[in-house]
C-alpha angles and dihedrals in degrees: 000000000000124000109229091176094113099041096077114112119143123192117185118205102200088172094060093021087230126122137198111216125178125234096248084048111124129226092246099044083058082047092051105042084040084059096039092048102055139329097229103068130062141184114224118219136182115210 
């Protein structure tokens, strides 16, 4: 098993609407950063 915990940056483009998001990142950290980073954008998910 590998321990992805610390691999979890996310960087938002808003210039270009692309993301980098690393592989430990949760679904609500991108929800979140998405939110703190603008209103307009959203990440559609299925659960």
């Amino acid at each position: 098993m590998i321990d992805l915990i610390n691999i979890r940056s996310i960087d938002i483009n808003l210039a270009d609407e692309s993301a980098w998001i690393q592989a430990g990142a949760t679904l609500g950290e991108l929800y979140y950063k998405i939110s703190e980073t603008n209103k307009v954008h959203g990440f559609p998910s299925v659960n």
